[in-house]
Every structure is written in C-alpha cells, then in structure tokens.
mmCIF entry with sequence, helices, sheets and N, C-alpha, C, O atoms, coordinates in Angstrom:
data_MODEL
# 
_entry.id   MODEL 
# 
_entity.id                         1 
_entity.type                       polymer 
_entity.pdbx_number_of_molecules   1 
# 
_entity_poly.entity_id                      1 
_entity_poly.type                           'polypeptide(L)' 
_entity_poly.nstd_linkage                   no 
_entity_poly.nstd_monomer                   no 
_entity_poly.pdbx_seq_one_letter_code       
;(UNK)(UNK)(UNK)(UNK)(UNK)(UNK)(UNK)(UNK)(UNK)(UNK)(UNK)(UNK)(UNK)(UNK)(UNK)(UNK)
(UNK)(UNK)(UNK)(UNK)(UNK)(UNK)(UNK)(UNK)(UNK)(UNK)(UNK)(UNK)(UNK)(UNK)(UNK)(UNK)
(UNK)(UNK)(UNK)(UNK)(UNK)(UNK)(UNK)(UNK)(UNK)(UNK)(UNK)(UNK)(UNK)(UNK)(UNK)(UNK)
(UNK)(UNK)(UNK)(UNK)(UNK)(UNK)(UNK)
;
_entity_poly.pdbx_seq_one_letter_code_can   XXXXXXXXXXXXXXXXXXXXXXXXXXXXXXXXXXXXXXXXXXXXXXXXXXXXXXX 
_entity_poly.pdbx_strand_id                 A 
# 
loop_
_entity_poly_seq.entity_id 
_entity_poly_seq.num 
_entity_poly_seq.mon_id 
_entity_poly_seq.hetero 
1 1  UNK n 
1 2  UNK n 
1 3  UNK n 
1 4  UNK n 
1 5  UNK n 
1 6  UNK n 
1 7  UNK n 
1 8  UNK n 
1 9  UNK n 
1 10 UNK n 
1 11 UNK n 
1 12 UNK n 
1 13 UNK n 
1 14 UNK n 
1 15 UNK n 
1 16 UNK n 
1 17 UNK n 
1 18 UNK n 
1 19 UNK n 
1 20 UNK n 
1 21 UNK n 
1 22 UNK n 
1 23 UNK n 
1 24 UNK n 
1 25 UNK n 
1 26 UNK n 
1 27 UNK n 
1 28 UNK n 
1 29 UNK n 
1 30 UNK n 
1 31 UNK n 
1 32 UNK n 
1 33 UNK n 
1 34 UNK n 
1 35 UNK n 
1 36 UNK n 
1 37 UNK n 
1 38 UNK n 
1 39 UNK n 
1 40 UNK n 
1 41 UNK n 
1 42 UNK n 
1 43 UNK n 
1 44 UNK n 
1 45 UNK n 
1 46 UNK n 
1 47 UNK n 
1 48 UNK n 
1 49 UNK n 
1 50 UNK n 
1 51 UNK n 
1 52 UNK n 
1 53 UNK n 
1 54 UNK n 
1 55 UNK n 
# 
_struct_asym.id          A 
_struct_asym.entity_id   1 
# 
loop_
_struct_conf.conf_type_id 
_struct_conf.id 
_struct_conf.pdbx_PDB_helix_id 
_struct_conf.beg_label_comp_id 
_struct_conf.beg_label_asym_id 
_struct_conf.beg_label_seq_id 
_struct_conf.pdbx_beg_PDB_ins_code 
_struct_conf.end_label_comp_id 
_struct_conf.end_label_asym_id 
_struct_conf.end_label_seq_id 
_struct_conf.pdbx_end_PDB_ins_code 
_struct_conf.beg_auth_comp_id 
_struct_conf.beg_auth_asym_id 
_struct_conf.beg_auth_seq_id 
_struct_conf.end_auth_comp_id 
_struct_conf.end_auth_asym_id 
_struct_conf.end_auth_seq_id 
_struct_conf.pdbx_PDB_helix_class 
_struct_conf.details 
_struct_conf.pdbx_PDB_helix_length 
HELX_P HELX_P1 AA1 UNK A 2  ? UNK A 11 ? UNK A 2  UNK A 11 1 ? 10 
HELX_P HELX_P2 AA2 UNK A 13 ? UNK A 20 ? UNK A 13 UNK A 20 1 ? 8  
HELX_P HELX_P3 AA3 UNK A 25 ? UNK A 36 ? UNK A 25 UNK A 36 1 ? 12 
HELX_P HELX_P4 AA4 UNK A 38 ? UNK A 50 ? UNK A 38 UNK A 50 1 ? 13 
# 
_struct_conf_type.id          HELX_P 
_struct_conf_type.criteria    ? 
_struct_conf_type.reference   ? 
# 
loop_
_atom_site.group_PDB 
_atom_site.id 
_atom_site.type_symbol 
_atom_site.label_atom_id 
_atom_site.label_alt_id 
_atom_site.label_comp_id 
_atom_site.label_asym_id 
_atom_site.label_entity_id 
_atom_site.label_seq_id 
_atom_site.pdbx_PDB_ins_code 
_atom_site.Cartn_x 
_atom_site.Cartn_y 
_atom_site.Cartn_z 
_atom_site.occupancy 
_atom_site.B_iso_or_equiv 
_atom_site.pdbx_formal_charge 
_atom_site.auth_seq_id 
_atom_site.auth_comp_id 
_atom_site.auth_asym_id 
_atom_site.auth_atom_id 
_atom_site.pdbx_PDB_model_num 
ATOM 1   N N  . UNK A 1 1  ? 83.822 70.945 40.347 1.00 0.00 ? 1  UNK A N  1 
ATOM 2   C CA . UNK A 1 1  ? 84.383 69.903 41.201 1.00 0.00 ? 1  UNK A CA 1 
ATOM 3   C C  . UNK A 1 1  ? 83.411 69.557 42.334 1.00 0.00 ? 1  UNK A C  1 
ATOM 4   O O  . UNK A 1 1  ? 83.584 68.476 42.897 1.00 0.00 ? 1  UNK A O  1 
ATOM 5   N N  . UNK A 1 2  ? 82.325 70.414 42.766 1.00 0.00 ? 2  UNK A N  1 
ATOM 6   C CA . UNK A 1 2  ? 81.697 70.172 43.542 1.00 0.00 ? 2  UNK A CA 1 
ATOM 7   C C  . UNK A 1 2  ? 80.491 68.971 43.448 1.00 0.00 ? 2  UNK A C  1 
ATOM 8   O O  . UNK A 1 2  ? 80.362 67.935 44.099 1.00 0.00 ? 2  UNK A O  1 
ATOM 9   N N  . UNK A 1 3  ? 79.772 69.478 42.502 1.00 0.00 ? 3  UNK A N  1 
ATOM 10  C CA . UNK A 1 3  ? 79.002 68.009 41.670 1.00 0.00 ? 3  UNK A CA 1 
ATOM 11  C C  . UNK A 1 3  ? 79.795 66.699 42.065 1.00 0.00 ? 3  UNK A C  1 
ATOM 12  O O  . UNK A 1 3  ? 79.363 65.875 42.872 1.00 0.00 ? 3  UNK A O  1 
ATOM 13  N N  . UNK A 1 4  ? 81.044 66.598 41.382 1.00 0.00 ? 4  UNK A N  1 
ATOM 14  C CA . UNK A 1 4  ? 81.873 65.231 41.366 1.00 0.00 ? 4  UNK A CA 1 
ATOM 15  C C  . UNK A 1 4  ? 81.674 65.002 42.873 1.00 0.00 ? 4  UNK A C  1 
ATOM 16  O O  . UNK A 1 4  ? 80.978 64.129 43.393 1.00 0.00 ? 4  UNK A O  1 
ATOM 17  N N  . UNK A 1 5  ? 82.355 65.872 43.431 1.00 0.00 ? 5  UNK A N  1 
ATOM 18  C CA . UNK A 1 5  ? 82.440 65.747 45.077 1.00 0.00 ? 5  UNK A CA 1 
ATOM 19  C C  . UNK A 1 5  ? 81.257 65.119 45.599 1.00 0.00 ? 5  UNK A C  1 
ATOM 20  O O  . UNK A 1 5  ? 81.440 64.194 46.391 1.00 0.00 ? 5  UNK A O  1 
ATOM 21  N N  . UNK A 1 6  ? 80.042 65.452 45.298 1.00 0.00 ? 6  UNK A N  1 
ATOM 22  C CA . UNK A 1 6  ? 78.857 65.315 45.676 1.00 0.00 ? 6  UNK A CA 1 
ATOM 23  C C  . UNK A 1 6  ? 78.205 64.077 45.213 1.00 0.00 ? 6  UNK A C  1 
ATOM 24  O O  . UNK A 1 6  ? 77.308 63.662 45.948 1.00 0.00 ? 6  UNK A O  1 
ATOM 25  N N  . UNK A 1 7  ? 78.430 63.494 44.296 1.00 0.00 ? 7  UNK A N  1 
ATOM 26  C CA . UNK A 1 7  ? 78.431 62.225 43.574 1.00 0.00 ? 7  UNK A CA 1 
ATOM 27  C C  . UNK A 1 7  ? 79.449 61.172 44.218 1.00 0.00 ? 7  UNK A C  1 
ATOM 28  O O  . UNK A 1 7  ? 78.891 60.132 44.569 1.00 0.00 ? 7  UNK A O  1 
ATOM 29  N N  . UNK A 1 8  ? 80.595 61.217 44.407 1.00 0.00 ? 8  UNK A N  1 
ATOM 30  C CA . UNK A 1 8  ? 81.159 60.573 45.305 1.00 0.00 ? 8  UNK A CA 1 
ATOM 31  C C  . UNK A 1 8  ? 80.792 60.478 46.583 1.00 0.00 ? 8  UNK A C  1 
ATOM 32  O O  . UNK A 1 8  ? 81.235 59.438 47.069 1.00 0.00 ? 8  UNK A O  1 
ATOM 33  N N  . UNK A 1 9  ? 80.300 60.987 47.183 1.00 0.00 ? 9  UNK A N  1 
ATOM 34  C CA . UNK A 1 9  ? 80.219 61.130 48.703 1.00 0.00 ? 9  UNK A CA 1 
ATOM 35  C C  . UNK A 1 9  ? 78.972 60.257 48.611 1.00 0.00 ? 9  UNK A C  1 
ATOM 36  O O  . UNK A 1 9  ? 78.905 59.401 49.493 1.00 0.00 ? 9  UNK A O  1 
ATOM 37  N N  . UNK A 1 10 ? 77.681 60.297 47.476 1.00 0.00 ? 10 UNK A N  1 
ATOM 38  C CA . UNK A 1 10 ? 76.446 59.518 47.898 1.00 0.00 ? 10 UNK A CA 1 
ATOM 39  C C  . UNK A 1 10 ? 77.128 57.925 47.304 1.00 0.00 ? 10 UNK A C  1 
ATOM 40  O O  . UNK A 1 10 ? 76.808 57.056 48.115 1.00 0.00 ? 10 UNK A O  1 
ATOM 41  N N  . UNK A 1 11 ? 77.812 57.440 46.339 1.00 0.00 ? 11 UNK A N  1 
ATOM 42  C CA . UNK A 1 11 ? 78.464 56.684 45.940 1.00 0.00 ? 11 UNK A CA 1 
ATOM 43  C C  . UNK A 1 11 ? 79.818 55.853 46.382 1.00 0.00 ? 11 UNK A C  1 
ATOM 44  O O  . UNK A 1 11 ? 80.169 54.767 45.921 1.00 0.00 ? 11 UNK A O  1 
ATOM 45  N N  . UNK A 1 12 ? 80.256 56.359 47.038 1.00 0.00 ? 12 UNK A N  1 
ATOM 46  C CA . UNK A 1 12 ? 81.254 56.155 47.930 1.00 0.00 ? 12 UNK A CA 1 
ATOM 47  C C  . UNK A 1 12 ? 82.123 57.003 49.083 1.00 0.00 ? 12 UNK A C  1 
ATOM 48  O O  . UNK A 1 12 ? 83.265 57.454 49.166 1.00 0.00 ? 12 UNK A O  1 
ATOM 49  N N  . UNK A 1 13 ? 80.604 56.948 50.149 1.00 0.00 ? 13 UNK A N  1 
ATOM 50  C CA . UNK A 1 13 ? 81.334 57.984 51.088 1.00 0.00 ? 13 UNK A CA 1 
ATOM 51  C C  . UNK A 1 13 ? 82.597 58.260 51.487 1.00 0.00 ? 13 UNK A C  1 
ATOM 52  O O  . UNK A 1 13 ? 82.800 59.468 51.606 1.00 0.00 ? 13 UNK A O  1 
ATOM 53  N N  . UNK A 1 14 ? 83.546 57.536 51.744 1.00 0.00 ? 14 UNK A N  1 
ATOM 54  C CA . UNK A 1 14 ? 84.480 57.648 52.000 1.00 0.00 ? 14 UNK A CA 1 
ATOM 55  C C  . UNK A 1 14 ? 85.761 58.348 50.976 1.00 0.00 ? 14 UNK A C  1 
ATOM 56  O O  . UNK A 1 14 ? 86.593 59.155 51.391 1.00 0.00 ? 14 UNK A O  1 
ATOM 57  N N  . UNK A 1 15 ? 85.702 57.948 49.900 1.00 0.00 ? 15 UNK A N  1 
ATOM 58  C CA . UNK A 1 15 ? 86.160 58.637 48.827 1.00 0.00 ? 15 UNK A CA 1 
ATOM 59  C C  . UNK A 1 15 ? 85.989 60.574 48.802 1.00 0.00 ? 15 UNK A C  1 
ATOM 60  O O  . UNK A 1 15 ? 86.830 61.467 48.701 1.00 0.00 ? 15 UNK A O  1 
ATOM 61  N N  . UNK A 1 16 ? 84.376 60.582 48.960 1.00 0.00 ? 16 UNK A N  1 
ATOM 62  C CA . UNK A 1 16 ? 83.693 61.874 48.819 1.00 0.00 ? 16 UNK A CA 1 
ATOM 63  C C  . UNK A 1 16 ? 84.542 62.635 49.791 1.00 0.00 ? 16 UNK A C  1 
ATOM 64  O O  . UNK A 1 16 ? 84.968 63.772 49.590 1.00 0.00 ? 16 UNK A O  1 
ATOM 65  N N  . UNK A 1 17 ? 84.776 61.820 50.997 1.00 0.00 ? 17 UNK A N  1 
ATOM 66  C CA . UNK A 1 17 ? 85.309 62.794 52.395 1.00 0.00 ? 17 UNK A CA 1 
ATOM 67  C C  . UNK A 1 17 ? 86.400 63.168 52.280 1.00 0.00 ? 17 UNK A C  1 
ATOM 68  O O  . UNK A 1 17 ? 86.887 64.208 52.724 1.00 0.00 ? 17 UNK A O  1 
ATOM 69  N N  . UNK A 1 18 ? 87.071 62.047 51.442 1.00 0.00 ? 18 UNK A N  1 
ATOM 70  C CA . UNK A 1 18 ? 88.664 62.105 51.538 1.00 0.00 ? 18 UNK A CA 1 
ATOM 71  C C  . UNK A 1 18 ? 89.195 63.277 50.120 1.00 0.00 ? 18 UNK A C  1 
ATOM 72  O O  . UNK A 1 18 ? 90.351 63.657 49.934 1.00 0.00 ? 18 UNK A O  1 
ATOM 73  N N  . UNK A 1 19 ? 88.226 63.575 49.452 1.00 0.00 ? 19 UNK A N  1 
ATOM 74  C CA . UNK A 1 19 ? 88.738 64.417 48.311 1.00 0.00 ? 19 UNK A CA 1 
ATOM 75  C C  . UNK A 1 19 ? 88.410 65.878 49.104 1.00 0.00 ? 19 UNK A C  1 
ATOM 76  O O  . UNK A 1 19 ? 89.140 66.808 48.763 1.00 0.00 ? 19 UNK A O  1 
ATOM 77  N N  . UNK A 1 20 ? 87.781 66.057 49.733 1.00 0.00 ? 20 UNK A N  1 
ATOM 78  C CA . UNK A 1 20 ? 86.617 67.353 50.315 1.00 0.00 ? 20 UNK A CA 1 
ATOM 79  C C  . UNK A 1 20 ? 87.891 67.744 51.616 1.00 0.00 ? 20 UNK A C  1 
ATOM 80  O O  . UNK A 1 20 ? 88.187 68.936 51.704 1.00 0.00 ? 20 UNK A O  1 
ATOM 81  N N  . UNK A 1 21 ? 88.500 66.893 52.440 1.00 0.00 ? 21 UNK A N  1 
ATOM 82  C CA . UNK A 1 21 ? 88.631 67.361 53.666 1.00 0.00 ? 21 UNK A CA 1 
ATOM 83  C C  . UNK A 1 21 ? 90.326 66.561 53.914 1.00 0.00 ? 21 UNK A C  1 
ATOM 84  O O  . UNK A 1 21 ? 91.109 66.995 54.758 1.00 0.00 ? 21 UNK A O  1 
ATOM 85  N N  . UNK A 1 22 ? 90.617 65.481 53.100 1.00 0.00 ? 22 UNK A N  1 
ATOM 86  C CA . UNK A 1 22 ? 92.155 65.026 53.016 1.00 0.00 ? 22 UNK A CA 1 
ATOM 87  C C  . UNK A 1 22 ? 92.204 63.957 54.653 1.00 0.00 ? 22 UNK A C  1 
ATOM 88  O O  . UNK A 1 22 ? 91.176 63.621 55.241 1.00 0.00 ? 22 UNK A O  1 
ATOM 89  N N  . UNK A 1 23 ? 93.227 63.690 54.990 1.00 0.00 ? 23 UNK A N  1 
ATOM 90  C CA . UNK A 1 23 ? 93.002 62.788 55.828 1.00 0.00 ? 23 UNK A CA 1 
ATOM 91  C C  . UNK A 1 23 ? 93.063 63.581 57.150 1.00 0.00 ? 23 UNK A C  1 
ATOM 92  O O  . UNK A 1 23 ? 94.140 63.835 57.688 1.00 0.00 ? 23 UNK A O  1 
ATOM 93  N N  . UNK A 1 24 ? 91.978 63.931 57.612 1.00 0.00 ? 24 UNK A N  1 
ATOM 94  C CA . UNK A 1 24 ? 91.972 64.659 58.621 1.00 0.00 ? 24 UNK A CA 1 
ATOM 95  C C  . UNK A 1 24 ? 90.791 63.802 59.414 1.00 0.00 ? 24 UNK A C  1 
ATOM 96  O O  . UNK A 1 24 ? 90.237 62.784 58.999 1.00 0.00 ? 24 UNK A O  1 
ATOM 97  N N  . UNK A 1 25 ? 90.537 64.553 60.779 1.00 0.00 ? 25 UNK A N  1 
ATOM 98  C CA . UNK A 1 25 ? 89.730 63.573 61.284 1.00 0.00 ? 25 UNK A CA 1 
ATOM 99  C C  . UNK A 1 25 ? 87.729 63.230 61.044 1.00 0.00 ? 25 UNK A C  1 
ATOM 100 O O  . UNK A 1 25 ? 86.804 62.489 61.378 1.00 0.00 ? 25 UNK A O  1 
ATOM 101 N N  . UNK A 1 26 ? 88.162 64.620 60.092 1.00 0.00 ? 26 UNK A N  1 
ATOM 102 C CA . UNK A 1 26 ? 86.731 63.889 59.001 1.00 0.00 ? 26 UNK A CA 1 
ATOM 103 C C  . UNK A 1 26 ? 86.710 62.876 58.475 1.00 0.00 ? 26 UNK A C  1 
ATOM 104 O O  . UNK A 1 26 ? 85.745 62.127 58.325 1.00 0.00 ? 26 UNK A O  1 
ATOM 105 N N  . UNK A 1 27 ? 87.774 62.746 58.139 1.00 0.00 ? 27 UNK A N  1 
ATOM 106 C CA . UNK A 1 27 ? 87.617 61.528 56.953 1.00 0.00 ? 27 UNK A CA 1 
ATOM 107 C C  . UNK A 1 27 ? 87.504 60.164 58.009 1.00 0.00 ? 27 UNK A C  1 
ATOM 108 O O  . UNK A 1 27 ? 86.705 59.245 57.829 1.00 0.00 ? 27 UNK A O  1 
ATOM 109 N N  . UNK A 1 28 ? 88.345 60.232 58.984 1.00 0.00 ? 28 UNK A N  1 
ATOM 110 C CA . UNK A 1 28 ? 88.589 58.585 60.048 1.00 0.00 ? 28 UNK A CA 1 
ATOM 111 C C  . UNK A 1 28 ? 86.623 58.563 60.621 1.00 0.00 ? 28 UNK A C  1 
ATOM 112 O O  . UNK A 1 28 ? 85.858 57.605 60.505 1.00 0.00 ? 28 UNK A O  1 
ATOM 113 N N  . UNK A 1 29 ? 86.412 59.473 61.009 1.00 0.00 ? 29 UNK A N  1 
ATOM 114 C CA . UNK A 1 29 ? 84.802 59.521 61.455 1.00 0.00 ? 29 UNK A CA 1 
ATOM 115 C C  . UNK A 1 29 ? 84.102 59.288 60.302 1.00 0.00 ? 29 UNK A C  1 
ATOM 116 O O  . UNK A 1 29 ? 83.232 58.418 60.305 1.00 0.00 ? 29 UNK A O  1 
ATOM 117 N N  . UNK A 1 30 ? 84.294 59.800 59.506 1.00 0.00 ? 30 UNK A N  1 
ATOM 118 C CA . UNK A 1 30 ? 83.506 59.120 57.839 1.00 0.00 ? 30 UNK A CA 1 
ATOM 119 C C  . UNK A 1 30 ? 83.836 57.455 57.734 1.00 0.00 ? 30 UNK A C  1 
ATOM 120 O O  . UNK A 1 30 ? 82.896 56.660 57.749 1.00 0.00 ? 30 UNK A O  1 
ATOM 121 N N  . UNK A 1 31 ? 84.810 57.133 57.661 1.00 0.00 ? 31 UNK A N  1 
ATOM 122 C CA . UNK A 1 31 ? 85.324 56.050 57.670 1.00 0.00 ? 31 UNK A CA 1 
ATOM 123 C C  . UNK A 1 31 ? 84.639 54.693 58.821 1.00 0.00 ? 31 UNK A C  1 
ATOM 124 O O  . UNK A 1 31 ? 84.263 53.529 58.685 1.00 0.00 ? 31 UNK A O  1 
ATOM 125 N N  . UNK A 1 32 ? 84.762 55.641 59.897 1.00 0.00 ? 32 UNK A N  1 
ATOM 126 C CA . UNK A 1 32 ? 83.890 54.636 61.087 1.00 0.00 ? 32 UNK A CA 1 
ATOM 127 C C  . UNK A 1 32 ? 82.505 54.929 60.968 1.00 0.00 ? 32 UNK A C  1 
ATOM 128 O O  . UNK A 1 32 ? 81.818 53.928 61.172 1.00 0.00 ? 32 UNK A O  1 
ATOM 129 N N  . UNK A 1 33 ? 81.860 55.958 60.709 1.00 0.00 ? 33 UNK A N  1 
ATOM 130 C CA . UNK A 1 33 ? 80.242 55.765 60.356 1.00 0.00 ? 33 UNK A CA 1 
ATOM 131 C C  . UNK A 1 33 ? 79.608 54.701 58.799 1.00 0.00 ? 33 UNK A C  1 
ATOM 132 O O  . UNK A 1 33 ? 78.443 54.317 58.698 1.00 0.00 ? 33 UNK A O  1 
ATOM 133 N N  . UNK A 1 34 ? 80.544 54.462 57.919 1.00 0.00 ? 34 UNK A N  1 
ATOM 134 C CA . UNK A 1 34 ? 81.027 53.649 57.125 1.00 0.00 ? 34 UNK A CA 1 
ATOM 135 C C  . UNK A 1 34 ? 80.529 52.073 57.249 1.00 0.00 ? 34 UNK A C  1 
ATOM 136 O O  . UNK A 1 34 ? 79.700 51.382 56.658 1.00 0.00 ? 34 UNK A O  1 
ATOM 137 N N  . UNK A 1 35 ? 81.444 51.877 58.297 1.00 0.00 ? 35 UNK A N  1 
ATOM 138 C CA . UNK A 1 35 ? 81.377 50.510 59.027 1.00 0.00 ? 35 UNK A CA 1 
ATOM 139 C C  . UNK A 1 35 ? 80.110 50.211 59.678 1.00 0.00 ? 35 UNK A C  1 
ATOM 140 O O  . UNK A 1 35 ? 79.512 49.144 59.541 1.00 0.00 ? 35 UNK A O  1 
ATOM 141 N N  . UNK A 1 36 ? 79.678 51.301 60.473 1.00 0.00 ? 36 UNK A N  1 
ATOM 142 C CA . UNK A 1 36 ? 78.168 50.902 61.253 1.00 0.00 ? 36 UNK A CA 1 
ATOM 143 C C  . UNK A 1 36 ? 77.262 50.971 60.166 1.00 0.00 ? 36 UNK A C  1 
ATOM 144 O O  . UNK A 1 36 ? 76.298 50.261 60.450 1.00 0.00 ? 36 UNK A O  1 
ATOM 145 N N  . UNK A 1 37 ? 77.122 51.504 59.037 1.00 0.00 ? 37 UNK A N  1 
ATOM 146 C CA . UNK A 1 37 ? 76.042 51.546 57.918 1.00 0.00 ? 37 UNK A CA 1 
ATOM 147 C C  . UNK A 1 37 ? 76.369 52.459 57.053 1.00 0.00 ? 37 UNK A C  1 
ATOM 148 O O  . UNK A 1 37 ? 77.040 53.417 57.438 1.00 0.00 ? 37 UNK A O  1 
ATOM 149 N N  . UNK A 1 38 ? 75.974 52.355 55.737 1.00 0.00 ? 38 UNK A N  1 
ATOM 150 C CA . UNK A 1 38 ? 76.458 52.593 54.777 1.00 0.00 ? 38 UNK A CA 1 
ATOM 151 C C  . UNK A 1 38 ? 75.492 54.316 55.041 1.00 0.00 ? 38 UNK A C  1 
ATOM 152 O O  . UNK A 1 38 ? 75.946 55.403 55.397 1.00 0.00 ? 38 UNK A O  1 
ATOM 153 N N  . UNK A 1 39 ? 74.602 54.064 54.819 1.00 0.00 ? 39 UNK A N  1 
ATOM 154 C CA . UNK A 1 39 ? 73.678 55.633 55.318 1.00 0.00 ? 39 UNK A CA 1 
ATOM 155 C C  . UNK A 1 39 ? 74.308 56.761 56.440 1.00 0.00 ? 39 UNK A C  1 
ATOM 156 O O  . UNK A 1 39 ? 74.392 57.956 56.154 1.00 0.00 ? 39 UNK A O  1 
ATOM 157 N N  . UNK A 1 40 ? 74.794 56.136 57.924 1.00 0.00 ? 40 UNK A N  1 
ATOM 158 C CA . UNK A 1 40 ? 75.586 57.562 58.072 1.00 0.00 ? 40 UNK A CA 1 
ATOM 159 C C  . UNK A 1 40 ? 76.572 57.743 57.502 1.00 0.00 ? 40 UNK A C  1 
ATOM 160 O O  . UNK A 1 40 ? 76.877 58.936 57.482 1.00 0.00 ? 40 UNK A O  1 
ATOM 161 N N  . UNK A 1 41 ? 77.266 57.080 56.993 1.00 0.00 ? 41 UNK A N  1 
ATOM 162 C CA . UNK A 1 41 ? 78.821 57.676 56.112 1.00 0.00 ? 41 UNK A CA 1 
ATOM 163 C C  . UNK A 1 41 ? 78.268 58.945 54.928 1.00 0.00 ? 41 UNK A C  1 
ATOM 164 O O  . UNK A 1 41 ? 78.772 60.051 54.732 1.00 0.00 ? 41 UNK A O  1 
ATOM 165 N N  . UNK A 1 42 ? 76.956 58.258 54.205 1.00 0.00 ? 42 UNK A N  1 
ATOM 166 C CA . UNK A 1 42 ? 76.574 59.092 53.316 1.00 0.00 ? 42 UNK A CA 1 
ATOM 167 C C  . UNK A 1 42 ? 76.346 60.277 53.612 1.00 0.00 ? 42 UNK A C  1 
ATOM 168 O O  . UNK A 1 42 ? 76.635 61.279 52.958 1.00 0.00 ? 42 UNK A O  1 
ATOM 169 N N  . UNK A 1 43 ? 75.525 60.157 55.165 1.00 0.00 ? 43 UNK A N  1 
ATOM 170 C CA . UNK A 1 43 ? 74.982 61.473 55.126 1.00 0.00 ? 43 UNK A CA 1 
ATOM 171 C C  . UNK A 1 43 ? 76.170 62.330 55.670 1.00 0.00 ? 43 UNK A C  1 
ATOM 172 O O  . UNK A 1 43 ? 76.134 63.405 55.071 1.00 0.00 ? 43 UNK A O  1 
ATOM 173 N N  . UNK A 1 44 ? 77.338 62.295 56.668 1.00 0.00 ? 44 UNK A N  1 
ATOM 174 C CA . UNK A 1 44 ? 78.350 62.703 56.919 1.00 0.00 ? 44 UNK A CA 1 
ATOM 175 C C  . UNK A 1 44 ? 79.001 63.247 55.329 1.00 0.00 ? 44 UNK A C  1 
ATOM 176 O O  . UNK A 1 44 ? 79.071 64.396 54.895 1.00 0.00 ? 44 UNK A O  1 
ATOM 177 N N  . UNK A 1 45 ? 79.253 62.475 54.948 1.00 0.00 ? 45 UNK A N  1 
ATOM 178 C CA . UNK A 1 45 ? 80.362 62.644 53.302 1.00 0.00 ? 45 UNK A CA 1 
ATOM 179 C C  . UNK A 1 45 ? 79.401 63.880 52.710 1.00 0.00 ? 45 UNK A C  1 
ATOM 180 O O  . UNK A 1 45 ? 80.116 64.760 52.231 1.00 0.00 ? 45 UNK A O  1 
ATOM 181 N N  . UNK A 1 46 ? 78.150 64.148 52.624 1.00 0.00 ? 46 UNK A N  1 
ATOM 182 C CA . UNK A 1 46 ? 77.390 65.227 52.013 1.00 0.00 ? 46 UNK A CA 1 
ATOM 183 C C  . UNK A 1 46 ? 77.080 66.282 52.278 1.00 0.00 ? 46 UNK A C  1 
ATOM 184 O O  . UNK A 1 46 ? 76.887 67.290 51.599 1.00 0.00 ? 46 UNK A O  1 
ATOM 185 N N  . UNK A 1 47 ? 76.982 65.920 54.031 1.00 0.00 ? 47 UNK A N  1 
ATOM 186 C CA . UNK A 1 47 ? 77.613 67.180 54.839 1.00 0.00 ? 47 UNK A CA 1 
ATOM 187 C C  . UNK A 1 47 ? 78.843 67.745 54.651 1.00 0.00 ? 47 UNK A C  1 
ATOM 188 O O  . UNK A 1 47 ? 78.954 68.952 54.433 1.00 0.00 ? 47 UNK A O  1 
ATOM 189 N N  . UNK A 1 48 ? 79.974 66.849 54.725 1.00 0.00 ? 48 UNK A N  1 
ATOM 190 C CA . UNK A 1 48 ? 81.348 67.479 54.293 1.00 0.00 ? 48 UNK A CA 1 
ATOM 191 C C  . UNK A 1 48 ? 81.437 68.355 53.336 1.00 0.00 ? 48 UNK A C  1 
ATOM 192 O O  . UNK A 1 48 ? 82.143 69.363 53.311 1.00 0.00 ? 48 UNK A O  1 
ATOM 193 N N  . UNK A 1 49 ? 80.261 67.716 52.053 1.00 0.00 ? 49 UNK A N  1 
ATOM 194 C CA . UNK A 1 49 ? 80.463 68.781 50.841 1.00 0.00 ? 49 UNK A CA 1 
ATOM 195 C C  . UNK A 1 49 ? 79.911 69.973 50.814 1.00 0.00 ? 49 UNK A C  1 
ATOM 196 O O  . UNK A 1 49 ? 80.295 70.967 50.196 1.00 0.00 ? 49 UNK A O  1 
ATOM 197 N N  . UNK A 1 50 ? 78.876 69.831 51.594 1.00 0.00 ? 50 UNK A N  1 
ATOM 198 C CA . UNK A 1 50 ? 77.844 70.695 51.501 1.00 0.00 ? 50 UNK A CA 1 
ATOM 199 C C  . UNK A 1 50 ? 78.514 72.211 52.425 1.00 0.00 ? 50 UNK A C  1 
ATOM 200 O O  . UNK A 1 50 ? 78.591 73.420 52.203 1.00 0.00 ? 50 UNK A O  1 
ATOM 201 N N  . UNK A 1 51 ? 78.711 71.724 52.991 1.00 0.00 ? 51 UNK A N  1 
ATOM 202 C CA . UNK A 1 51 ? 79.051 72.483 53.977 1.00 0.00 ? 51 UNK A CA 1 
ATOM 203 C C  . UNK A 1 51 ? 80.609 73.426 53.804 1.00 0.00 ? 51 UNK A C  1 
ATOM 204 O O  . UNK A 1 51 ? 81.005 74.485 54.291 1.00 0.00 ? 51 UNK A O  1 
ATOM 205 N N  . UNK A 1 52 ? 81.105 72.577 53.003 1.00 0.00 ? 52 UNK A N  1 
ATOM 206 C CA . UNK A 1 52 ? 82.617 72.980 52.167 1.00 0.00 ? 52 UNK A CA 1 
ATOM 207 C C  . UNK A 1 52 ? 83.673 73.038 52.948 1.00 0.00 ? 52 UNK A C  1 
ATOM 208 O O  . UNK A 1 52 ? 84.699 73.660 52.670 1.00 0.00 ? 52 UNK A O  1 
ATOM 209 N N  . UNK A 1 53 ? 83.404 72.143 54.363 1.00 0.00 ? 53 UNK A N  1 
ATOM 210 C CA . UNK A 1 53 ? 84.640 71.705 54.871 1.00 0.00 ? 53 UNK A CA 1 
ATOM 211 C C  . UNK A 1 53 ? 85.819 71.393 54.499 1.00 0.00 ? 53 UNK A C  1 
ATOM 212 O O  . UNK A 1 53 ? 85.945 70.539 53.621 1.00 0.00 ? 53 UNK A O  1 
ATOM 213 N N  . UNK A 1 54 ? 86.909 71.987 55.052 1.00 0.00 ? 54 UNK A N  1 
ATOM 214 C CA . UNK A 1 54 ? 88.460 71.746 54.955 1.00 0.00 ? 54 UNK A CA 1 
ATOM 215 C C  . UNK A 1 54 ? 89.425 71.198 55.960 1.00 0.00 ? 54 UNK A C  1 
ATOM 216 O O  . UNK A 1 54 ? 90.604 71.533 56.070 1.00 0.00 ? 54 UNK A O  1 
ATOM 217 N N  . UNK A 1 55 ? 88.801 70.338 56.658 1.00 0.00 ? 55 UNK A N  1 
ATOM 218 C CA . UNK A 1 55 ? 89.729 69.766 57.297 1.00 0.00 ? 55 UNK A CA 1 
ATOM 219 C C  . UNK A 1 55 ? 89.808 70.006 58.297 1.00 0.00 ? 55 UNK A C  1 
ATOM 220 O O  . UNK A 1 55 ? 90.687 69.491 58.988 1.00 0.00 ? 55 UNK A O  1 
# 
C-alpha cells in the first residue's frame, strides 16, 4: 500500500495525503500548498508518506 500511497501523492497530492493521514490537518495544509503550486503539495504529500504519518 505504500508504493500506491507514494504514486498518488507525486500524481495527485492531495489524494496521496488524504489516504496516508485522513482529514486531519495534514491533509487542509496539503490542500493549501496545492493551490500555491502544484510542487509543494507534492513534496508535502511524500513527506506524509515517507515519513508514515498518521494524522
């Protein structure tokens, strides 16, 4: 599941965050780095995985 996770997050950060960490306030900060550019959401969402955050 982690792969997938990790594939989502470079593909659609927001998705990636929201499977990894649920709607917590990772995901709303994923969500707003999102909006300013597609690159910090990514790198946030890969951190989330990487890191194996829960919320």
């Amino acid at each position: 599941m982690n792969i997938v996770n990790l594939i989502l997050a470079i593909l659609l950060p927001p998705l990636g965050a929201f499977l990894q960490v649920g709607l917590t306030k990772h995901f709303v900060i994923n969500l707003v780095l999102c909006l300013f550019g597609w690159l910090p959401g990514i790198i946030h969402a890969v951190w989330l995985v990487a890191t194996k955050q829960k919320g």
